[in-house]
C-alpha positions as CSV (number, residue, x, y, z in Angstrom):
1,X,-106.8,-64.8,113.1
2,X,-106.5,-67.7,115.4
3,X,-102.9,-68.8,113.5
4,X,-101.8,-65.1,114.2
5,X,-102.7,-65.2,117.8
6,X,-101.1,-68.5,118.1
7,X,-97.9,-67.2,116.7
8,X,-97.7,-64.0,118.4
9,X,-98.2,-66.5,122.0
10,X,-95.1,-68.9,120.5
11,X,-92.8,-66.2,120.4
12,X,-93.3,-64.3,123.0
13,X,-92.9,-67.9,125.0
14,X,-89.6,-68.4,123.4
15,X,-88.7,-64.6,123.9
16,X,-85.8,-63.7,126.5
17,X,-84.9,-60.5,128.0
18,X,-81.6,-59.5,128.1
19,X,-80.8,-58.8,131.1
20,X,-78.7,-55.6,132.4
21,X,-75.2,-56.2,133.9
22,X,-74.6,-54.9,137.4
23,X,-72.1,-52.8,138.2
24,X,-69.5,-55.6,139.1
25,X,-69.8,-56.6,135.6
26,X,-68.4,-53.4,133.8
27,X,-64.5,-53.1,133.4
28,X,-64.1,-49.4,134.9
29,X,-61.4,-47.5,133.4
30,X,-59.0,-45.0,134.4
31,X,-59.3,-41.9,132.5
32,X,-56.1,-40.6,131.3
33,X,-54.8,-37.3,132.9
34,X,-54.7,-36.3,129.0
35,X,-58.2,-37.1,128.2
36,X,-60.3,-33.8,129.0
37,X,-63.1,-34.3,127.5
38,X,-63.9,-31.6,124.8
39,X,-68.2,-30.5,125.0
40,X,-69.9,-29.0,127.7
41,X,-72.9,-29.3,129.0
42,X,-76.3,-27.9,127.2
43,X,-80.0,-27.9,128.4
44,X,-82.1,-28.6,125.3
45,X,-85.9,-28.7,125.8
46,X,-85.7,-28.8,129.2
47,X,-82.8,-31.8,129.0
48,X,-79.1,-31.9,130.1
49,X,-77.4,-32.7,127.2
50,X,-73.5,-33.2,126.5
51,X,-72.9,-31.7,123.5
52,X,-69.2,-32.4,121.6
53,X,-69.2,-30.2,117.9
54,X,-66.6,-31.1,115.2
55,X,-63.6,-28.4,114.7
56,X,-63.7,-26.4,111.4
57,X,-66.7,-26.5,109.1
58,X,-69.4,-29.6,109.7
59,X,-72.8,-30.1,108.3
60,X,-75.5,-29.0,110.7
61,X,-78.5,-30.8,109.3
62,X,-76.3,-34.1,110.6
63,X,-76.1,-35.2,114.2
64,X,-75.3,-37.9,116.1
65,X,-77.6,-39.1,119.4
66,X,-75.7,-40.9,122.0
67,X,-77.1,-42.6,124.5
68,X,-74.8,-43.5,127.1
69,X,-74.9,-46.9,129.0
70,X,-76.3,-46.5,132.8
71,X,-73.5,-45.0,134.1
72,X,-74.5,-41.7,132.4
73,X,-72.7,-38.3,132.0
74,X,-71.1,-38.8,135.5
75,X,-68.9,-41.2,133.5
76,X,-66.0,-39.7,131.7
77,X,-65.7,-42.6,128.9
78,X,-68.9,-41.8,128.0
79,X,-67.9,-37.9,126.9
80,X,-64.8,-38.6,125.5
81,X,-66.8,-41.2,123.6
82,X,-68.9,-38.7,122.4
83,X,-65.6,-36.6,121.8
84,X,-64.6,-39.5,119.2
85,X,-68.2,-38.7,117.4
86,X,-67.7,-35.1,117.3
87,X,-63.9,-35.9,115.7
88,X,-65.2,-37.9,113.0
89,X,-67.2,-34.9,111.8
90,X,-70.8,-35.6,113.3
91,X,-72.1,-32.7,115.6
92,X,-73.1,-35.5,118.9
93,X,-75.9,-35.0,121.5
94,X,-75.8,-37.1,124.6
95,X,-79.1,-36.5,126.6
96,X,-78.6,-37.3,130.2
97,X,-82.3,-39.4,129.8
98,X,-80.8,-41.0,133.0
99,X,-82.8,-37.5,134.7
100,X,-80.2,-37.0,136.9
101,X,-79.7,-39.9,138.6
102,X,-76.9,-42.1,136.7
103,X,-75.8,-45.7,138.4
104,X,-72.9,-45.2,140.8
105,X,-70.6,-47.4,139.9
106,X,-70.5,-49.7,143.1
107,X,-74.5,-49.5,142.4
108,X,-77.2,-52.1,142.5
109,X,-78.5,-51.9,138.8
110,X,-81.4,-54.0,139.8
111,X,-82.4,-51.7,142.2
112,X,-82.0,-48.7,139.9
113,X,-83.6,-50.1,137.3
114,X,-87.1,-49.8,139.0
115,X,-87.2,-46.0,138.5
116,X,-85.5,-45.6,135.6
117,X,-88.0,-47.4,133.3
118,X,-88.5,-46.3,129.2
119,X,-92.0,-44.4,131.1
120,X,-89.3,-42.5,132.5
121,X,-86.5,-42.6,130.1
122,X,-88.1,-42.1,126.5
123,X,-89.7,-38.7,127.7
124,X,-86.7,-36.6,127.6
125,X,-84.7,-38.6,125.2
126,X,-88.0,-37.3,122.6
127,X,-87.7,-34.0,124.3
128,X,-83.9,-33.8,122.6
129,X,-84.5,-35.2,119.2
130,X,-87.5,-32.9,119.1
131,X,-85.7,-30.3,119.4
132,X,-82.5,-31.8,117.7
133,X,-85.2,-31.9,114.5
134,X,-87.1,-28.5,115.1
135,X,-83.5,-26.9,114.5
136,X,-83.2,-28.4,110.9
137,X,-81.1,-31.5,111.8
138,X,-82.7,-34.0,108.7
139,X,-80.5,-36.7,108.9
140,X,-80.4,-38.7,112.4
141,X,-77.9,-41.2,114.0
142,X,-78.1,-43.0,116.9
143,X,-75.4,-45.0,118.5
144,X,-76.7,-47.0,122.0
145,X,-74.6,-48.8,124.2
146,X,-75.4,-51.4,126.9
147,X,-78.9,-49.3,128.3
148,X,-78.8,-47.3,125.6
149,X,-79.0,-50.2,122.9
150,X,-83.0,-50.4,123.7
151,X,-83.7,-46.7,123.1
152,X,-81.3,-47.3,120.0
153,X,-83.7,-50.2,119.2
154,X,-87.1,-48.3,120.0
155,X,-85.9,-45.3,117.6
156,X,-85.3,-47.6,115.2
157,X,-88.7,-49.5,115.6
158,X,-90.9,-46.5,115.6
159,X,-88.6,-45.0,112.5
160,X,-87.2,-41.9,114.5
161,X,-84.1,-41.5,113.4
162,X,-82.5,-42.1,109.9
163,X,-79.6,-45.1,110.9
164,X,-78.9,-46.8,114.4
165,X,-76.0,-48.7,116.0
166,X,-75.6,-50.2,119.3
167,X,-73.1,-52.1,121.1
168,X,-73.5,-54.6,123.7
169,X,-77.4,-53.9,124.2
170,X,-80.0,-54.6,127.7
171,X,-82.5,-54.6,128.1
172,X,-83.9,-55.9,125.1
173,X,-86.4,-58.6,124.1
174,X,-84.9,-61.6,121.8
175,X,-86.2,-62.2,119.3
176,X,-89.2,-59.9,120.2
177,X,-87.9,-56.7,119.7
178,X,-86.3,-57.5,116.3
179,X,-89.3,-58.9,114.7
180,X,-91.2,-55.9,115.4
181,X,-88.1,-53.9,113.7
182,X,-88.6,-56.3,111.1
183,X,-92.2,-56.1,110.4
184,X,-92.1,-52.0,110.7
185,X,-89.2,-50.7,110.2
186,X,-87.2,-48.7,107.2
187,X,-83.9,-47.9,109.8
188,X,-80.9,-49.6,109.0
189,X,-79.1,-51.3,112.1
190,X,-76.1,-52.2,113.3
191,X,-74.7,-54.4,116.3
192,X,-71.7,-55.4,118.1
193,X,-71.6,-57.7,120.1
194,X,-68.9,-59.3,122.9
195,X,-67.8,-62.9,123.5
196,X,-67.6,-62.9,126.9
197,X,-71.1,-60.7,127.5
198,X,-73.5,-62.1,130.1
199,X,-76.4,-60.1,129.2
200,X,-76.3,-60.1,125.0
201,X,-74.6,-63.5,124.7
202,X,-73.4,-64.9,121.6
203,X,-76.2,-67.4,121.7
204,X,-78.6,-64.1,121.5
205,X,-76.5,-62.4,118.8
206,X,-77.1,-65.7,116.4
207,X,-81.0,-65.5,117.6
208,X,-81.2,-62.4,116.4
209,X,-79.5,-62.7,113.5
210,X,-81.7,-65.5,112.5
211,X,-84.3,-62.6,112.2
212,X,-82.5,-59.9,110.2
213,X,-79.8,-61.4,108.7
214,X,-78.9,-62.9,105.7
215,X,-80.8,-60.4,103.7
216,X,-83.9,-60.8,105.5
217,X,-83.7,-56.9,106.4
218,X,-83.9,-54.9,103.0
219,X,-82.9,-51.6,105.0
220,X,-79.8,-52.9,106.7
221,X,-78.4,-55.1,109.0
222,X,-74.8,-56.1,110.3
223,X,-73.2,-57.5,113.2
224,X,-70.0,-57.9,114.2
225,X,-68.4,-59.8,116.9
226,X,-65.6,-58.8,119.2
227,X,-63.7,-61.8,120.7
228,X,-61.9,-62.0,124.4
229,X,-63.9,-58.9,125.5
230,X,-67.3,-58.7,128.0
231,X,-69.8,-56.3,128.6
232,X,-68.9,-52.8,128.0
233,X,-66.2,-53.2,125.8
234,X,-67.1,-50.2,123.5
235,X,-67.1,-47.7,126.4
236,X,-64.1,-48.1,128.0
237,X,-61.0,-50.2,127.7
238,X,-58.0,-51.1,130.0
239,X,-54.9,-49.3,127.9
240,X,-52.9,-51.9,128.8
241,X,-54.6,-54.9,127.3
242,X,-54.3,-54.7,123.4
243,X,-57.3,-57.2,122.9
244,X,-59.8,-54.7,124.4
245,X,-57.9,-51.6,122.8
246,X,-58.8,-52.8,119.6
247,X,-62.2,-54.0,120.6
248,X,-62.9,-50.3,122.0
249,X,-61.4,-48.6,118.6
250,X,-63.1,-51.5,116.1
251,X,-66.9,-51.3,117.5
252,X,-66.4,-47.5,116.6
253,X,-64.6,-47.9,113.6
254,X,-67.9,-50.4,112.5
255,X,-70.2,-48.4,113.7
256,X,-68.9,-45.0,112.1
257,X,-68.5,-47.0,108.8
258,X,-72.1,-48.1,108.8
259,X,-73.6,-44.6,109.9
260,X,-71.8,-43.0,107.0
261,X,-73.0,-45.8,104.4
262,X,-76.5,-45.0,105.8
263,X,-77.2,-41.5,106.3
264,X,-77.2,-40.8,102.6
């Protein structure tokens, strides 16, 4: 017992939190006058929720949860993002868990972050996949990004949801977080990751990778990294630059390819 307690007080010494980027640190797009995005907006259980449903014929017991970085619904790359879901044939939910109050983009994210804690967050992010589930969806993917990669991570954790993904996570806990995934979890998981990120470094990418990778993970595990690019390179890209227009479309290309591999 005394070697367990010892251990447990080794890593959480060694542990780092990832920290969240400010707003300074996001690349801010501008939306094309073509890109209208497609959903609208649903209350489920009591939640706002963005909802973007595949054309034609799709499988309802299927969905996709996305939880948006902390810029929110507010932020149009974050609903045509959920657009790209929807057009890949997965009915996709994104629960404003933000309550309302999403980061401005000139915002102080440390500021923010003081009210917008996973006591405040996880509540109606349940309240949608309870509902989400009590309507026959079975099979449950999550895709996080930046904030959202911890809620992606805690549904993974505490076996909510059938296959996660996240890209460029805060918030997080290093190695923490992935050794309780490790020790409890049956989720598959997927990650990417940027070069140039301040908050998930590369340096944190290998640390975690030291936990679940190389077979360590018998549900799933896969990272890839996405060189020349920073934080938020999966939400938004400048259309100009070909290195993050090919970042932007990869991370969902991975992530769609590892969802699919997994849901079955």
């Amino acid at each position: 017992m005394q070697l367990v307690v010892l251990l447990s007080v080794l890593a959480t010494a060694r542990a780092i939190v990832v920290p969240q980027v400010d707003s300074s640190g996001h690349f801010h797009s501008p939306v094309p006058a073509d890109a209208v995005p497609q959903g609208k907006n649903i209350t489920i259980n009591g939640v706002l929720t963005y909802v973007s449903l595949p054309k034609g014929n799709f499988d309802p017991t299927t969905a996709v949860v996305l939880l948006t970085d902390v810029f929110g619904l507010p932020s149009p790359d974050n609903l045509i993002l959920a657009d790209q879901w929807a057009a890949a044939g997965f009915a996709t939910y994104a629960p404003d868990y933000l309550n309302g109050d999403a980061l401005p983009t000139d915002g102080n994210v440390t500021t923010w972050a003081v009210n917008h804690g996973e006591a405040q967050t996880t509540p109606p992010l349940l309240a949608v996949i309870s509902a989400l589930k009590s309507h026959g969806v079975k099979k449950l993917a999550a895709t996080g990004y930046c904030f959202g990669g911890l809620y992606t991570t805690r549904l993974v954790q505490n076996n909510t949801i059938t296959v996660g993904t996240m890209a460029h996570p805060s918030s997080l806990n290093v190695p923490t977080d992935f050794e309780l995934v490790k020790a409890q979890s049956h989720v598959a998981i997927e990650i990417n990751n940027a070069e140039l990120d301040t908050g998930f470094t590369p340096a944190l990418a290998l640390e975690t990778d030291t936990v679940l990778g190389d077979g360590q993970y018998l549900p799933g595990y896969f990272r890839r990294q996405f060189d020349g690019v920073g934080h938020g390179f999966a939400v938004r890209a400048n259309v100009s630059d070909p290195v993050q227009v090919a970042a932007k479309q990869g991370a969902f290309d991975t992530s769609l390819a590892f969802i699919k591999a997994h849901l079955n």
